[in-house]
LONU-532152 format. One line per 5 residues: number of its first residue (from 0); their letters; for each residue x, y, z of N, C-alpha, C. Coordinates in steps of 0.2 Angstrom, whole numbers, plus 5000, padded with zeros to 4 digits. Layout:
% LONU-532152
NUM = a = X,Y,Z,X,Y,Z,X,Y,Z  ...
END
This chain:
% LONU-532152
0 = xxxxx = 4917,4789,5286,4915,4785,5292,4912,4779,5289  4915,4772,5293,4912,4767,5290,4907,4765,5295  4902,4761,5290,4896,4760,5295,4898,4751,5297  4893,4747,5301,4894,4741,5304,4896,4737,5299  4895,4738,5294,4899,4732,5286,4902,4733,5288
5 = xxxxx = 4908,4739,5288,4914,4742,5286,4913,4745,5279  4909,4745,5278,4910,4749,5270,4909,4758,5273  4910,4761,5268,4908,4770,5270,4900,4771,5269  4899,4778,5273,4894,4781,5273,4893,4782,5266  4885,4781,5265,4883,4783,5258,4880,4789,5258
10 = xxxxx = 4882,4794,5255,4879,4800,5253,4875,4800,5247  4868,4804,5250,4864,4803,5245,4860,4810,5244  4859,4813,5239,4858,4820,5239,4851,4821,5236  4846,4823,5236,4841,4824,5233,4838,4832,5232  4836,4836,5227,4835,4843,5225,4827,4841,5225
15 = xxxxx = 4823,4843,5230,4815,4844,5229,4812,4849,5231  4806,4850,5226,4800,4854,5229,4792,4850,5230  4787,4855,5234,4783,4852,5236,4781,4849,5232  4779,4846,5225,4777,4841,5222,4781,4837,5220  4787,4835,5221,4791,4830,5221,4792,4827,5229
20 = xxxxx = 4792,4830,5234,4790,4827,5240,4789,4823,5242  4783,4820,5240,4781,4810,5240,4785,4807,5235  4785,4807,5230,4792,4801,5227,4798,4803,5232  4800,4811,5232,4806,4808,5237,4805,4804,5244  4799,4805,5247,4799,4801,5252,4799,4795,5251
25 = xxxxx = 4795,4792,5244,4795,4784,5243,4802,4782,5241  4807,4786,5238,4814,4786,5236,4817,4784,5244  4817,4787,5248,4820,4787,5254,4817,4781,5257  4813,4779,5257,4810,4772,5259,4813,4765,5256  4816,4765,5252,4817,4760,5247,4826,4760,5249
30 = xxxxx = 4828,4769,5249,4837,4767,5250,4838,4764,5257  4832,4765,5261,4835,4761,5268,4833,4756,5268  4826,4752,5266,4825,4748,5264,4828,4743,5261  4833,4743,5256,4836,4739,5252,4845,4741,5257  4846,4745,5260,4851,4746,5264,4853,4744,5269
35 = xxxxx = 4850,4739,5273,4849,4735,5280,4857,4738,5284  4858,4742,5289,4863,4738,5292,4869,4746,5289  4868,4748,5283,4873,4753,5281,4868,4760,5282  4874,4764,5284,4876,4770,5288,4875,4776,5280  4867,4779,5279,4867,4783,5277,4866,4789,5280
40 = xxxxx = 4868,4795,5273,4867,4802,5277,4865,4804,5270  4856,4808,5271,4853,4811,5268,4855,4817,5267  4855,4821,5261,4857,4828,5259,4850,4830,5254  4846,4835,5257,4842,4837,5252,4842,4845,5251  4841,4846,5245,4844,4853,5242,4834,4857,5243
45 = xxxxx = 4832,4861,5246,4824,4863,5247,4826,4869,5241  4820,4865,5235,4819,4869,5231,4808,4870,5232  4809,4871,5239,4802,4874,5236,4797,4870,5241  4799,4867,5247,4797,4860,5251,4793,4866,5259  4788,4864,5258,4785,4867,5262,4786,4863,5271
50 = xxxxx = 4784,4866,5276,4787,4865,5285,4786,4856,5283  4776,4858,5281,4774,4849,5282,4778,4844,5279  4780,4846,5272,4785,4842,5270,4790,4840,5273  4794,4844,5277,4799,4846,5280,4799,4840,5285  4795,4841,5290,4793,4838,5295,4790,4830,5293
55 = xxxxx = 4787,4828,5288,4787,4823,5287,4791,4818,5283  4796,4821,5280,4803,4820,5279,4809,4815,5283  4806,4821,5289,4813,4821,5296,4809,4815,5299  4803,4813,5299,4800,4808,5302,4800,4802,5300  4799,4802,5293,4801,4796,5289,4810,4793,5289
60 = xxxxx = 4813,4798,5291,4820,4796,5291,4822,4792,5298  4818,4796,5301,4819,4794,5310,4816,4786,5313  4812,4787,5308,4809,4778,5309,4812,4772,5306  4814,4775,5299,4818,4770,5294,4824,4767,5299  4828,4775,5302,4834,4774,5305,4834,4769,5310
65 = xxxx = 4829,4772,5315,4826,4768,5321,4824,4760,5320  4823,4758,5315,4820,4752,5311,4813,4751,5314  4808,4758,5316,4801,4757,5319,4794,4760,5314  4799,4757,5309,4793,4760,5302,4789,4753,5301
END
């Protein structure tokens, strides 16, 4: 699927547990940030990622997406 560039969807995969969770969350801040405009799709492999992780995750992605971060 292309996004509004016309370029394709970027697939981005991340494998974390609860103590890697805040860098991925800063990770994910910086690929939409530096991404303006392009159509990502987040893949995270839960090796260990506790509900609140979880949940602030989906929320950090939801505002990036929304651009209401």
């Amino acid at each position: 699927m292309n996004d509004e560039t016309g370029r394709e969807t970027m697939n981005v995969c991340y494998a974390a547990d609860h103590k890697y969770a805040p860098m991925m969350a800063v990770s994910i801040a910086s690929l939409y940030r530096n991404n303006p405009g392009r159509k990502i799709s987040v893949h995270i492999l839960d090796c260990g990622l506790t509900e609140h992780d979880k949940g602030r995750i989906e929320h950090l992605i939801s505002k990036l997406e929304s651009g209401k971060e």
